[in-house]
N, C-alpha and C positions, 0 to 999 in steps of 0.2 A: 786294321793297320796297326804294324808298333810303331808308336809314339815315340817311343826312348829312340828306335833306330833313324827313326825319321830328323829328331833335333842331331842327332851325333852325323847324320847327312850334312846336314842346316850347318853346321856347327864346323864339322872339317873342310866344307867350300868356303866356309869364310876364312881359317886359321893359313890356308892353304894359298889365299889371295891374296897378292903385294900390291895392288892398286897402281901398275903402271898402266895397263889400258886407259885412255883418257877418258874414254866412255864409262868408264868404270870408278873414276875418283872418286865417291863415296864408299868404294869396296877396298879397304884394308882396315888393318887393326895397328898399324906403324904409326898413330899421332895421339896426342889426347886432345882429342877432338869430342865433339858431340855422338857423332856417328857410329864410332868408337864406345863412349858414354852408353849408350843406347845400347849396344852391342853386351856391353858387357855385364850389364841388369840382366839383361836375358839369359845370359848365360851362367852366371849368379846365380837365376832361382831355377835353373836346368839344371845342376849341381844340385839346389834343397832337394831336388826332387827324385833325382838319381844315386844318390851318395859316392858318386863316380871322383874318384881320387885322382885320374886323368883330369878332368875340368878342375877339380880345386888346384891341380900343379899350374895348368896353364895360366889360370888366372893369376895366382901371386909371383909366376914365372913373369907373367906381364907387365905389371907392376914395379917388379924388381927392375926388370930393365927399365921401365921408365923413369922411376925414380932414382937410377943411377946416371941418368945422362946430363950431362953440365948444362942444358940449354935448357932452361925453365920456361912452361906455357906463359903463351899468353893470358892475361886474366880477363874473361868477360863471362857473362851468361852461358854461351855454349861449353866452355871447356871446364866448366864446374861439374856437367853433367860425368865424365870418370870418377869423382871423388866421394860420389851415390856409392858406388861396385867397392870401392876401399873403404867405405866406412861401415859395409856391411863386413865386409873379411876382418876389418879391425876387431869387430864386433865376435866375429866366430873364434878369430886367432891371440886377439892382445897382442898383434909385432906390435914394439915396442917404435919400431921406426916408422910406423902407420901415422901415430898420434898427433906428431908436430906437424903433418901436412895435412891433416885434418882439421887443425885446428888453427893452422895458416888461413885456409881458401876461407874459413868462417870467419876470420878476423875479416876479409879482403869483402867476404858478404854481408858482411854485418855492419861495417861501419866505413868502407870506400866505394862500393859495386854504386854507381847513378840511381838517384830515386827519381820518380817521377810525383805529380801534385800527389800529398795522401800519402807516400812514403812505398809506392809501389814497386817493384825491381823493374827497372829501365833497362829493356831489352837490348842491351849493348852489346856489341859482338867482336870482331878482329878487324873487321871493317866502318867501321859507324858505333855512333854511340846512339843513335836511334832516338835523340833526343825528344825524352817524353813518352814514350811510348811503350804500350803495354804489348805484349806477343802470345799467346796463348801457350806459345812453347815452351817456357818460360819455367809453367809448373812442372814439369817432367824434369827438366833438366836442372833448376834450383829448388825447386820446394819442396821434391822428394829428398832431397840430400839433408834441408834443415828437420826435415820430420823426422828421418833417423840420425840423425845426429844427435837431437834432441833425446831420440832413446836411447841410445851405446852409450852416449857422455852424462845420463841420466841430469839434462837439462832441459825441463818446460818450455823453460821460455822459447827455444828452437821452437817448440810442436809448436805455442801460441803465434808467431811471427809467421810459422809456413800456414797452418788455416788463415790468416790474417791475407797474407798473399793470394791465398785461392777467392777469399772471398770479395777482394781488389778486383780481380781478374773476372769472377762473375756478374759481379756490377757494373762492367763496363763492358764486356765482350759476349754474355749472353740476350741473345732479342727474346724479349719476355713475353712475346705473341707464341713465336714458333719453338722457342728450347732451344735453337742451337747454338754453338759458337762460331761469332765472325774471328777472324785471324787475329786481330790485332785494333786496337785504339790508340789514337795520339792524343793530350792534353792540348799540344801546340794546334791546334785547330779545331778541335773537340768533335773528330768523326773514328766512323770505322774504316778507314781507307776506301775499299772497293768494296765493301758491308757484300767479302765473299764470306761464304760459309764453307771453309776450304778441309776440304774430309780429313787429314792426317791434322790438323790443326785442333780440329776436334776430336779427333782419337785421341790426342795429349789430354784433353781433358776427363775421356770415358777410363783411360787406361791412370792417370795420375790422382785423380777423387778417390776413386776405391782404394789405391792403393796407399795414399797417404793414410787411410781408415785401417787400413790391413797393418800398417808399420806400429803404429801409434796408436790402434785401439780405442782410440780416444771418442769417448761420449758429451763432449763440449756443447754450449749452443752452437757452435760455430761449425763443427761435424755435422749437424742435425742441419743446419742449411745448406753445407755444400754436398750432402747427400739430397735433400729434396730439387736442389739444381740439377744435379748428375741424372736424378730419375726423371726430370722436365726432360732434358739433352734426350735419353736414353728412348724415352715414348716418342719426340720427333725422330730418331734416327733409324727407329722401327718400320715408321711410315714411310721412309724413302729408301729407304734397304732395296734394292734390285732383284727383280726373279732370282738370276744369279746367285744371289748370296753376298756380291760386293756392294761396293758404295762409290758412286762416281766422285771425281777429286773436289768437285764442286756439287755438294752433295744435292742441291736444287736442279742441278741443271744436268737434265738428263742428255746431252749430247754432250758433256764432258766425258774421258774417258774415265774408265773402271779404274781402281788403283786399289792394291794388296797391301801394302802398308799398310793406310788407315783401315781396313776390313781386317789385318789381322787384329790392330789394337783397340780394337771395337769389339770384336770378337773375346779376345781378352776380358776385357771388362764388363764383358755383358755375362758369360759365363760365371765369371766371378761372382758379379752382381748376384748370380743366380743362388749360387751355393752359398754366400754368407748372408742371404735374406732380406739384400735390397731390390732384389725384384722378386716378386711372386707370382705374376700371372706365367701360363705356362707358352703363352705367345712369346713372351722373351727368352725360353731355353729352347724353341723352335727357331728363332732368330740368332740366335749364337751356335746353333747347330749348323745352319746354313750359311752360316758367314764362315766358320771355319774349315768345312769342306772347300768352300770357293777357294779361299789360301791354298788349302792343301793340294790343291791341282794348279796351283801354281807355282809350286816347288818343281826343276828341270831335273832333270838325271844326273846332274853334279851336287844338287843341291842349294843352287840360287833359286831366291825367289824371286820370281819375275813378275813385271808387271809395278813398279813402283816406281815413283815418281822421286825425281831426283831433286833435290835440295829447295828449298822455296824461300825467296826474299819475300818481304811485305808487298803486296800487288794495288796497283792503283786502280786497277780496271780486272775484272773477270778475263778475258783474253789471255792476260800475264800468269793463270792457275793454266789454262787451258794447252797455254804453249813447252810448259813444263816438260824437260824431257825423262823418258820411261827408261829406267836402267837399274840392275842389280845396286842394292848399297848394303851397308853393315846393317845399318838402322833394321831397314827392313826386312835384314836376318833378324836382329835383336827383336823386334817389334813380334815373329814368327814363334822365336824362342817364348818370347812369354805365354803366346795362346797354346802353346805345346805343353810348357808346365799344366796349363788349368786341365788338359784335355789326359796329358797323363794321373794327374788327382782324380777325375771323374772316372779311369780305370776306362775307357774307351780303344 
């Protein structure tokens, strides 16, 4: 299979989508939204990997328009995750008009975004402040943005504050029996909601550990413990992997349905894992082999990938993962995109 022809599929069904089907409202790229966020990492490091000058125009063509429209995002947790995709392009380009709104959304994280007890990022969003509460989502969509931030602005303190976050979020949302991640933790009650173990929830953490390691390089104590978490995570998510190759959304519960999302960003980081020498047995690049074919027959003849579950609030009860509904989104192009880059690197 080409890989390159396969993301430039991935990549024109999404550019090509205005998200007015309603069933479809997480499939466009018209907001800066998370979804969006998500979407445009992926196609970021599909670009490192292509040197395709089509994706670098569409991105800063992206950009351009949204930073010329008078109506500024809202500001929470989700809609920080665009300013990850611009502070990488800052990074490659120096626009000059990159800079101050990079360095806006860090002022807005650094010293106004809600903390929780400990000083953790309080998973607030456009609807709720989510008071107290930690979301696993959290690091993908803020803590990769202060990792590189920290390196384009050649500022530590960013890297120190984002492992500091990872390591918030592992102490409270990793069960130290089994490795995995529950979704989410409240201080206001001191539980893990529905203590699910909700599979895209934890692909934010298999696909955001390594890759904060990958931005930032960084040999810390603090690196050294959120890779020996990532490798706990990673040996449970071996053991519940499906013949298939996927990962049900509730990844314990095997009558939960299958979901491509988290199996591609599992996939992702497992491969990764593989090649920069945090895993070494060869059972996990037999696991990322498997998990990424399952994705890849899940791409349709347009180019969506199907099979993904659609937007997830914090769930009180396992039911509420279960009832989720299954519909094309950006994310879960973006989330595609990235296991495409690893599989184009491995020359497959």
């Amino acid at each position: 299979m080409n890989y390159r022809e396969t993301a430039e599929k991935v990549l024109n069904m999404l550019k090509n989508s205005d998200g007015n089907d309603p069933s479809h409202g997480h499939l466009t790229m018209n907001n800066w939204e998370w979804p969006t966020g998500v979407a445009l990492y992926g196609i970021y490091k599909t670009w490192q990997q292509s040197g395709d000058q089509a994706i670098m125009d569409y991105l800063t063509g992206w950009y351009d328009d949204m930073l010329s429209r008078p109506e500024q995002p809202h500001r929470n947790v989700n809609t920080v995750a665009p300013v990850l995709t611009l502070t990488c392009l800052y990074g490659e380009t120096k626009n000059p008009k990159y800079l101050p709104v990079i360095e806006s959304w860090l002022n807005w994280v650094l010293k106004e975004m809600p903390r929780t007890e400990y000083g953790g990022l309080q998973h607030c969003t456009v609807w709720n402040k989510h008071w107290q509460q930690l979301w696993c989502d959290t690091l993908f969509m803020v803590g990769l943005f202060l990792g590189k931030a920290g390196v384009v602005l050649e500022r530590p303190e960013l890297i120190e504050e984002a492992e500091y976050q990872f390591l918030m979020h592992i102490r409270y949302l990793q069960n130290n029996k089994v490795g995995l991640f529950y979704h989410g933790w409240t201080f206001d009650g001191r539980n893990n909601f529905a203590d699910a173990f909700w599979a895209r929830g934890n692909a934010w953490f298999t696909v955001s550990a390594i890759e904060l390691y990958d931005i930032t390089k960084s040999n810390s104590a603090a690196m050294r413990m959120i890779r020996s978490a990532w490798q706990d995570q990673v040996l449970a998510l071996w053991k519940l992997q499906r013949v298939n190759g996927l990962f049900t959304t509730l990844i314990d519960v095997e009558e939960s349905y299958c979901e491509t999302s988290a199996t591609a960003g599992i996939a992702y980081g497992v491969i990764k894992g593989v090649r920069l020498g945090w895993l070494e047995d060869e059972k996990y690049a037999a696991m990322g082999r498997l998990s990424a074919e399952a994705v890849l027959n899940q791409i349709d003849e347009t180019g969506a990938v199907q099979g993904v579950s659609g937007g997830t609030g914090m769930g009180h009860t396992l039911q509420h993962y279960k009832d989720i509904i299954v519909t094309p989104t950006a994310y879960g192009q973006g989330l595609t995109f990235l296991m495409l880059t690893e599989l184009m690197l491995k020359g497959e």
